[in-house]
N, C-alpha and C positions, 0 to 999 in steps of 0.2 A: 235544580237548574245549575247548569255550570256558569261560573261567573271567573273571569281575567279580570283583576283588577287592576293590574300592570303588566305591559308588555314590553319586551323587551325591542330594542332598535329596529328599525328595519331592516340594517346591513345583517344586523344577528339572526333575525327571521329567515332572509336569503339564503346564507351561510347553512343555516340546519335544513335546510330543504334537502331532502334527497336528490333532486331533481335541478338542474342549472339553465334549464331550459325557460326562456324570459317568455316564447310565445304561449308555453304551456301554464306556468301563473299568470302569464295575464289574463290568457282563457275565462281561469277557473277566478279570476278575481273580476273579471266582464269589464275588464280596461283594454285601451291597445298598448302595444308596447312601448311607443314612445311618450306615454302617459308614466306606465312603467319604470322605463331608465329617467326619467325626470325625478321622480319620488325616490329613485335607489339614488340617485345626486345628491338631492338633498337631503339623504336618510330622514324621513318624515314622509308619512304618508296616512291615509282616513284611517281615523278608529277602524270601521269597517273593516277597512283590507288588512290592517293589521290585527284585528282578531280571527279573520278567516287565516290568514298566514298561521297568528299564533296554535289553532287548534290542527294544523299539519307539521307542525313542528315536536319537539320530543319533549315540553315543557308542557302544550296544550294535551300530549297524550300522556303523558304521565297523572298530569289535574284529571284527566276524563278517569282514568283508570281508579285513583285513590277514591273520589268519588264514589265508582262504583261498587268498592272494594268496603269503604265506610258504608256504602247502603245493606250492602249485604249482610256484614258484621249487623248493622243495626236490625234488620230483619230477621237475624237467625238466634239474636239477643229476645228479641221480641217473641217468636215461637216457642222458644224454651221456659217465657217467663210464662205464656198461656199453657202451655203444654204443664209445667206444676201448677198453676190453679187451676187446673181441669182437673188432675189427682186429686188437688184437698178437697174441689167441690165433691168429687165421686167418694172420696173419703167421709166427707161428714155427710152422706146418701146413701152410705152405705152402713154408716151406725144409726143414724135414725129410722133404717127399716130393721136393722137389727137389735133397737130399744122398742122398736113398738111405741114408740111417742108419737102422739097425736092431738098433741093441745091445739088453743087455738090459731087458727089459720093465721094471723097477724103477729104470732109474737117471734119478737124477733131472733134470728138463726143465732147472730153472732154471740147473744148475749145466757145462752145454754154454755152449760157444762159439761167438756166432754173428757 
């Protein structure tokens, strides 16, 4: 989950918009305008509207990005580390059919000599 745990002003929020068009944020934030220019007044406006602002801004996409960037890293970490214990498993399966051991069904793998 992406989390903002600060965001920056409103007037800053504004400012990084691509866009200066106040009927089309207020649209996309489902206020009307002069709800709008009131909260750009008072730069202060609802958590709400300032994390939808935040996550169209280059701060909110930068977070989305590293995020996905750190998930990826962590899953491609993770592949790699199953990917060598699938070798060692296949590895010690492939000298126990090559020793011909067949003790008892219970004893345990790790504690052989190989």
């Amino acid at each position: 989950m992406f989390r903002a745990t600060h965001t920056p002003p409103l007037s800053v929020l504004l400012d990084d918009l691509l866009t200066r068009d106040l009927d089309g944020i207020a649209a996309h934030l489902g206020v009307n305008v002069a709800t709008l220019k009131r909260w750009k007044q008072a730069d202060q406006a609802p958590r709400a509207a300032l994390l939808a602002l935040f996550y169209e801004s280059r701060w909110g996409y930068s977070l989305l990005e590293t995020t996905a960037h750190n998930g990826a890293l962590y899953a491609r970490q993770e592949a790699d580390g199953l990917k060598r214990e699938n070798a060692m498993l296949r590895a010690r399966i492939a000298r126990l059919e090559k020793t011909g051991f067949f003790g008892a069904a219970n004893a345990p793998v790790m504690a052989m000599n190989f």
